[in-house]
Residue, then its C-alpha position, 0 to 999 in steps of 0.5 A: x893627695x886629694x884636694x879639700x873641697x873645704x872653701x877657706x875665706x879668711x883673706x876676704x874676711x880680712x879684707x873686710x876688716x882692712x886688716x893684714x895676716x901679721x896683724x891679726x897674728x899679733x892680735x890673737x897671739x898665733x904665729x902669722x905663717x899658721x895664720x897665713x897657712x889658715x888663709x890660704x887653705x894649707x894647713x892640715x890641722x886647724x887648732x879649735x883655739x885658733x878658730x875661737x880667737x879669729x872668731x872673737x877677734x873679727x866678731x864672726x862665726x867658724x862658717x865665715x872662715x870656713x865654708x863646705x859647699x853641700x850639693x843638692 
């Protein structure tokens, strides 16, 4: 399996918001394993209403969470 060159940054943005994966789980009603999958790069389908709630819940933007590195 190839590796993603897709950069997941939501344990960092966490972090800035001192909140842990359950609670924010919690807050967005999704479980915390497809949230902690999010975190940590291994989900393999990311559900556009997940996105929307993390992003409503942190008060960020989907390239916050997400980044893809572009080589100039």
């Amino acid at each position: 399996m190839a590796e993603t060159k897709l950069r997941f940054k939501l344990k960092e943005l966490l972090e800035d918001h001192n909140m842990s994966i359950n609670e924010l789980a919690r807050r967005i009603e999704h479980r915390p394993s497809t949230v902690a999958d999010l975190a940590a790069g291994r989900i393999k389908r990311i559900p556009v209403d997940l996105l929307e709630k993390v992003c409503e819940e942190l008060e960020c933007g989907v390239s916050d969470i997400i980044d893809f590195p572009t080589h100039r």
